[in-house]
Every structure is written in structure tokens, then in C-alpha cells.
C-alpha positions in Angstrom: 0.0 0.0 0.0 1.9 3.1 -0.9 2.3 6.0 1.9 -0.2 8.6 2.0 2.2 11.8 2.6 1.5 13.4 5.6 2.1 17.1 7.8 4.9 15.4 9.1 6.5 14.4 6.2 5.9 17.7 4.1 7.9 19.1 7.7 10.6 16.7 7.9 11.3 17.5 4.3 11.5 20.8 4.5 13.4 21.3 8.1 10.5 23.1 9.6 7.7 22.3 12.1 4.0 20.3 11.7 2.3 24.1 12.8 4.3 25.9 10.2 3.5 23.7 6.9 -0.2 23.5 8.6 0.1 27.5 8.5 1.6 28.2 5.3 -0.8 25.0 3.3 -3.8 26.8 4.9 -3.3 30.1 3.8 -2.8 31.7 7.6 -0.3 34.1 8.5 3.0 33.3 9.2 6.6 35.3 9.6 8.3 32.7 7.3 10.3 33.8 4.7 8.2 33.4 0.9 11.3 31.1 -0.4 10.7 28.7 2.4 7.0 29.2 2.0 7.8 28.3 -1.5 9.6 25.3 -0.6 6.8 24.2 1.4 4.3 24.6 -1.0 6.3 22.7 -3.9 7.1 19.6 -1.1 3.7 19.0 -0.8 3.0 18.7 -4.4 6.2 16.5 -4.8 4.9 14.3 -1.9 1.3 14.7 -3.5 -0.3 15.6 -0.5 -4.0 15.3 0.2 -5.5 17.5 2.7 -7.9 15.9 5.4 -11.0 17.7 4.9 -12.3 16.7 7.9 -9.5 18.1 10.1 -9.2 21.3 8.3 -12.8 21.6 8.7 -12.2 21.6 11.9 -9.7 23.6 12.5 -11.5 26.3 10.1 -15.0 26.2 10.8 -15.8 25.9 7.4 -16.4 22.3 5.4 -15.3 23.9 1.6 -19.1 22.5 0.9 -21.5 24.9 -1.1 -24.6 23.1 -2.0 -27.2 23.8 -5.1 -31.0 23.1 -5.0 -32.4 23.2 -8.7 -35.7 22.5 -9.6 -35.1 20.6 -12.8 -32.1 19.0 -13.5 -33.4 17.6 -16.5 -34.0 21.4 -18.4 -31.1 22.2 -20.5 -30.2 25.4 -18.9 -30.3 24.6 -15.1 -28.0 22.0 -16.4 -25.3 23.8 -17.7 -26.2 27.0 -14.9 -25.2 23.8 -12.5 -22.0 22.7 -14.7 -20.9 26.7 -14.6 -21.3 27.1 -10.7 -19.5 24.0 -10.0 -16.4 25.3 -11.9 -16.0 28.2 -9.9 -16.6 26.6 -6.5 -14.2 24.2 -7.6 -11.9 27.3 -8.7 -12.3 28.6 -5.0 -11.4 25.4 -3.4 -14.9 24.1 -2.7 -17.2 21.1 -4.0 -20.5 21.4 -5.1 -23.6 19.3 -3.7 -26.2 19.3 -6.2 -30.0 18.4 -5.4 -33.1 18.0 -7.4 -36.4 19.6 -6.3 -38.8 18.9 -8.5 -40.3 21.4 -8.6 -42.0 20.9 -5.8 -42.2 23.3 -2.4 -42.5 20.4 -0.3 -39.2 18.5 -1.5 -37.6 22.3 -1.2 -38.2 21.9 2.5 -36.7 18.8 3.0 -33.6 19.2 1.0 -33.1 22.9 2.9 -33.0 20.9 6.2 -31.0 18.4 4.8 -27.9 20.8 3.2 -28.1 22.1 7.1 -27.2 19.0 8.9 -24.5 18.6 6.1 -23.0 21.7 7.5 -22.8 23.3 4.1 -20.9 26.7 3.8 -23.4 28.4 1.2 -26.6 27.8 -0.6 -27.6 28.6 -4.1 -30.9 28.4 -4.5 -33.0 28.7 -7.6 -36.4 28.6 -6.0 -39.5 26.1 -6.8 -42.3 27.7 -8.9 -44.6 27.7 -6.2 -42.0 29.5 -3.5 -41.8 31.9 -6.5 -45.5 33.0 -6.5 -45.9 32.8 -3.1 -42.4 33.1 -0.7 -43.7 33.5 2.8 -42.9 29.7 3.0 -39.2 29.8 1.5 -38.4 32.7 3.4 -39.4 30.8 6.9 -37.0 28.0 5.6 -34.0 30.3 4.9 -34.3 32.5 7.5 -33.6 29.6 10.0 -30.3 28.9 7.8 -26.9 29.7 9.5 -25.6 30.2 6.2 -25.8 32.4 3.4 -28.2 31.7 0.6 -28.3 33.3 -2.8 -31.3 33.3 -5.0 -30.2 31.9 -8.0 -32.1 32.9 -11.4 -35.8 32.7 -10.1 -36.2 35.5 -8.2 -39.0 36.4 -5.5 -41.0 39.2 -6.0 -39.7 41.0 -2.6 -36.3 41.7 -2.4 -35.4 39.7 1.0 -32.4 37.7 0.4 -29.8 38.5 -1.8 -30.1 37.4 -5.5 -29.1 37.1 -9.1 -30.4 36.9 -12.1 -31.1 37.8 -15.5 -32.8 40.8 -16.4 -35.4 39.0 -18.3 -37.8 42.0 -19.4 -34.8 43.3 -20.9 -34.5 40.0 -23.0 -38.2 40.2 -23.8 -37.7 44.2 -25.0 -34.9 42.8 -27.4 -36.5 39.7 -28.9 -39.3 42.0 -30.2 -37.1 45.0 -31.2 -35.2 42.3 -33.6 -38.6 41.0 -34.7 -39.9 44.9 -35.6 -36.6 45.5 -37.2 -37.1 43.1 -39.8 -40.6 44.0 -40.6 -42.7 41.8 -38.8 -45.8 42.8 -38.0 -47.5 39.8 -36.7 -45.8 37.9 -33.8 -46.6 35.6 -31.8 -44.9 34.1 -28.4 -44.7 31.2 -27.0 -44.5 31.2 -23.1 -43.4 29.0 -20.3 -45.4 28.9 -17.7 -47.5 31.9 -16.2 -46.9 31.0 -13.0 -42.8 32.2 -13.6 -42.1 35.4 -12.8 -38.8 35.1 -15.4 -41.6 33.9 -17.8 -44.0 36.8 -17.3 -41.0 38.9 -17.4 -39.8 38.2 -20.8 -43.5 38.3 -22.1 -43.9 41.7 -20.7 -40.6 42.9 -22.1 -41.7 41.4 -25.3 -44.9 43.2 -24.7 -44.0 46.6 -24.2 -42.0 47.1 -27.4 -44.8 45.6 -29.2 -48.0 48.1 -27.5 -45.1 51.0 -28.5 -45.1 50.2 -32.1 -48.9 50.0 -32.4 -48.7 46.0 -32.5 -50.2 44.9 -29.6 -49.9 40.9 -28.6 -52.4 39.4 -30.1 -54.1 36.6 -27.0 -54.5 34.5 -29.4 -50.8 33.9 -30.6 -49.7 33.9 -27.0 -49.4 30.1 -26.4 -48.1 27.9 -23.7 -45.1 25.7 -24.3 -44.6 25.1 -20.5 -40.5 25.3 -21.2 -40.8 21.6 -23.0 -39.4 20.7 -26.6 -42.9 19.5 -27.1 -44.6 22.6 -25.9 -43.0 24.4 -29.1 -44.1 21.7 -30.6 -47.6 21.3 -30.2 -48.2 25.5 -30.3 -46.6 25.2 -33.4 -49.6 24.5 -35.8 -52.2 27.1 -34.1 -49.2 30.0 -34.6 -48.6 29.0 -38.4 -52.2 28.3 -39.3 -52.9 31.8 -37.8 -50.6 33.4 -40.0 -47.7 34.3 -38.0 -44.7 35.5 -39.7 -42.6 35.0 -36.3 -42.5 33.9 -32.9 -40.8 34.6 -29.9 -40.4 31.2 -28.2 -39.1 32.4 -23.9 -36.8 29.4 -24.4 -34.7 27.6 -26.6 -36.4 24.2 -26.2 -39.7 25.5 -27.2 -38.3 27.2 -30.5 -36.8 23.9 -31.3 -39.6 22.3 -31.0 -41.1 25.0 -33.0 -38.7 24.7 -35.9 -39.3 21.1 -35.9 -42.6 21.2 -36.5 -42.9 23.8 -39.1 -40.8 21.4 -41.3 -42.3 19.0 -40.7 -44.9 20.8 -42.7 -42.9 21.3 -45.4 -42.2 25.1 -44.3 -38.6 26.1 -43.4 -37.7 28.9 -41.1 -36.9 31.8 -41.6 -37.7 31.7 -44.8 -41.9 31.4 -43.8 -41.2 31.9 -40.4 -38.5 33.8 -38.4 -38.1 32.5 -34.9 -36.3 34.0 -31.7 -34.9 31.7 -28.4 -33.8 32.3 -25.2 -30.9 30.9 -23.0 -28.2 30.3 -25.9 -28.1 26.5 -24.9 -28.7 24.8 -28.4 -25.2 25.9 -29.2 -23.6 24.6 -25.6 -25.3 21.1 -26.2 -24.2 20.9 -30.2 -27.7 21.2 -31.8 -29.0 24.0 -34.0 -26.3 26.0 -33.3 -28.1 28.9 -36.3 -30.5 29.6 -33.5 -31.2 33.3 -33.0 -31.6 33.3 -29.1 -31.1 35.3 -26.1 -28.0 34.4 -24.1 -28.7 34.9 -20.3 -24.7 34.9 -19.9 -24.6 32.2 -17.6 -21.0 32.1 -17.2 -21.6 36.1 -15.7 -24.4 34.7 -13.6 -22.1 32.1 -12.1 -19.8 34.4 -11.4 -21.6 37.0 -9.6 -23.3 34.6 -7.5 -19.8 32.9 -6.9 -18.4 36.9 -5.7 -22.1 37.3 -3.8 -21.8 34.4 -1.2 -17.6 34.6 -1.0 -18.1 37.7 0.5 -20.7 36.2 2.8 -18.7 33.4 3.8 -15.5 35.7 4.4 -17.8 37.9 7.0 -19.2 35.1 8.3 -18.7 34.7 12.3 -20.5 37.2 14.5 -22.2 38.8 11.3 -24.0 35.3 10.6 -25.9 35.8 13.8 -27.3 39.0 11.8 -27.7 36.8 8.4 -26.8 40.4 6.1 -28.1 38.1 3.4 -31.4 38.7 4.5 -31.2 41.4 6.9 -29.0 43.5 4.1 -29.3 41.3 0.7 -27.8 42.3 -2.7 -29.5 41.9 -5.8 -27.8 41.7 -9.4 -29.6 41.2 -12.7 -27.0 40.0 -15.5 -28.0 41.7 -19.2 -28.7 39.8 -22.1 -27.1 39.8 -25.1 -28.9 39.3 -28.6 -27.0 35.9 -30.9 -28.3 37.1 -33.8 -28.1 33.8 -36.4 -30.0 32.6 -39.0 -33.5 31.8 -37.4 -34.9 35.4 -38.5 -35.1 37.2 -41.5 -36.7 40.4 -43.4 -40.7 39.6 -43.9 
């Protein structure tokens, strides 16, 4: 069985003592010299040392555990939201427990207790749809937490913990302005799920521009996809059969199923009908990469959550007593930006 290096060894090796490599490994202050620091710090690689994580947990107070309750592991985007926020943990030392909800309030619950007993260091948390539309519930759950917690792309409609996401009405206002720009005059959309408030959002982004031009959203060419492939799908033959010359679909799944449909017909798009996404995943997963689509910048939205509970965790000790992330929260909505592809073209 080969020798698992050791404190001591990475000491012995380097002429110092167990407290000074535990010092200089853990990032704490010491008068050392930075050449012996140095020294240290290659020793331990030579010897391919392996932390205990159950000591230093100890002897930090903190586990290196953030933890990430998603509501659909399944949809394409919290999927690759999840792959982005588990790099940078990872960057930042820390591993990334990942939990399915659902979708469902009641599994929320549990799973909130749960990540507590684990002794987790952070929480992202991209709420369930019903916590969404009605928070009282979450908020109970989380304001029990002795950790911080950061809304993660669903956002609540009171601003009571700190968050980020997308700013989704934005998204909606440029989907339509590329649709006007190329002449359209009769658009339809194809929704998620009204319950959403990043749904309703992007519909009343979409909205706005429209009422503006004198184009008001017609009801009925606002269909429900419910985020599925085979909501775009379905809606599909109502939008073409009513004469639509393009559709704003609040995700990319939906306008895939969209697309797949109208050829099915023998129509092509955007030759008979343009079509605009949203999320900029079809490229990510190696499918229709033409889309035209709304990129929520994920990588950004990572990112800012990442520098959003970091800062949490490095006041953390008497300020957690206060939980700031509630008592003081932050919110951050990452912009947009337009992929303009081949998916829409002049009427």
C-alpha cells in the first residue's frame, strides 16, 4: 500500500515544524520567509499531498461544501447554470452538492433541512415555482439557515435575500425590437409557464415594445409551451395556421420544437417563419447552433453569484448571527445579449 504523505513528512522534508507547513498549506499568516513558504508549498505537491478535509474543517470552521437546489435537472439550462457554478466553486477550493427539487415546495423543504445538517458553507438556491408566486414559506425556511443563501435565477417578488439573475424583461424588449426590425408585424410568443415570474417577465418585455409600435400581442398567438421541446411543438400549428410570420419562443427548447414542427410541414424557417430563443443553450449542447436566441450569460451569472456568497462566507462569524443576506441582501440582474443567427429574417 503506498504511503499517504502526511504534515509530518511535508515538515521533515523541509526542516520546519507540523504548525508551520499547517500555517503556510492553509493560507494563515506566518513570519516565514516566501522562499521557504515556497519550498513548502512545492514539497507537498512533490509528496502529493492530500489534505484531510475533515480536520481542516475543523480547524476552520468551514467544510469547503456549497450546495445547489435546482428544480429541474433535467432542463437544459439549469444543467449547464449547475456545470458553470460547480467550476468556480471548484476554482475557489470548494465542492458542489447538487439536489433536485422537483419542482415541488414540499421536497424544497426537506432538502433545505438536509444541506443544514450537512454543515454546508453556502446555498444557491434557484427557487421552486410555487415558492416563487408565493415566498412566505421559502423565506421561513431560509431565514432559519446559519448560512448564506443566494437566489439563483428565479427570483422572489420582494427583495429579501440577496439574488441574481437575468434581467429577463430586458430579454423580452430585445426579442421584439429584432422581430420589428425586420418588418414583422404579426408575432406571436410562446411562453413557459405563467406561474414564472422570469416567464412573465420576458412576455412583458416582449410586450412593451410591441404596444409601443402599435402592434399589440395578439391573445391569441400567445401560447403555452410550459419550457418543454414539445410545448413548441404542439403550439406550433395554431401560430402557423394563424398566419404568423414569427415567434418569440421564452426558451430555446420550445423554439426547437417550434422549428421542428414547421418542417415537418414542409415550411422552413426563416424563410416562412422567423423564430427567436432564449438561454443560448442549443449551441452549448451541439444542436442548431443557427438559433437566434437570447444568451442569459450564464458564465456572468455564475460568477456573480460565486463573488455574492464569497463575501458572505469571508464575514461570516459574528455577522452570521445577523444573516446580512437577508437582513442586508444584494440583488444583481445579468444583461442579455442578442445571438443574432440565421433563425430570422426580413418579412
Amino acid at each position: 500500500m503506498n504511503h499517504k504523505a502526511t504534515l509530518k513528512d511535508i515538515a521533515k522534508a523541509c526542516d520546519v515544524s507540523v504548525t508551520a507547513v499547517s500555517l503556510v498549506l492553509n493560507d494563515r499568516p506566518t513570519r516565514m520567509s516566501q522562499k521557504k513558504r515556497g519550498l513548502i508549498v512545492e514539497t507537498a505537491k512533490r509528496l502529493r499531498y492530500v489534505p484531510n478535509q475533515a480536520a481542516r474543517s475543523l480547524a476552520t470552521n468551514k467544510s469547503m461544501l456549497l450546495a445547489l437546489l435546482i428544480p429541474d435537472i433535467e432542463n437544459m439550462f439549469f444543467a449547464s447554470l449547475a456545470k458553470e457554478l460547480e467550476d468556480v466553486s471548484s476554482s475557489n477550493g470548494y465542492s458542489l452538492l447538487i439536489a433536485n427539487s422537483d419542482d415541488s415546495q414540499h421536497a424544497e423543504h426537506k432538502l433545505l433541512r438536509q444541506f443544514a445538517s450537512r454543515g454546508v458553507d453556502g446555498l444557491f438556491l434557484i427557487p421552486s415555482r410555487e415558492s416563487v408566486n408565493n415566498s412566505k414559506t421559502l423565506k421561513k425556511d431560509v431565514s432559519t439557515l446559519d448560512f448564506p443563501v443566494v437566489l439563483t435565477d428565479r427570483l422572489v417578488s420582494d427583495d429579501w435575500c440577496d439574488a441574481v439573475g437575468s434581467d429577463n424583461y430586458v430579454g423580452g424588449q430585445l426579442a421584439a425590437q429584432a422581430l420589428l426590425s425586420k418588418g414583422h408585424k404579426r408575432i406571436a410568443c410562446i411562453s413557459g409557464d405563467a406561474r414564472t415570474g422570469n416567464m412573465n417577465r420576458r412576455v412583458a418585455g416582449f410586450s412593451s415594445v410591441l404596444e409601443k409600435a402599435g402592434l399589440p400581442l395578439d391573445p391569441n398567438l400567445n401560447c403555452s409551451g410550459n419550457y418543454r421541446y414539445t410545448g413548441g411543438y404542439h403550439a406550433a400549428d395554431h401560430i402557423i395556421d394563424a398566419g404568423a410570420t414569427a415567434v418569440f419562443c421564452t426558451n430555446d427548447l420550445m423554439a426547437l420544437g417550434f422549428i421542428q414542427r414547421l418542417e415537418e410541414r414542409g415550411l422552413s424557417c426563416p424563410q416562412d417563419c422567423s423564430v427567436i430563443g432564449y438561454d443560448n443553450i442549443s449551441e452549448r449542447l451541439g444542436f442548431n447552433h443557427r438559433l437566434t436566441t437570447l444568451d442569459q450569460n450564464i458564465s456572468a451569472m455564475a460568477a456573480a453569484c460565486n463573488d455574492v456568497i464569497s463575501s458572505r462566507i469571508k464575514d461570516m462569524g459574528s455577522e452570521s448571527s445577523r444573516r446580512p443576506w437577508i437582513t442586508q441582501p444584494k440583488q444583481q440582474f445579468i444583461r442579455p445579449t442578442l445571438v443574432n443567427r440565421a433563425t430570422i429574417s426580413e418579412l
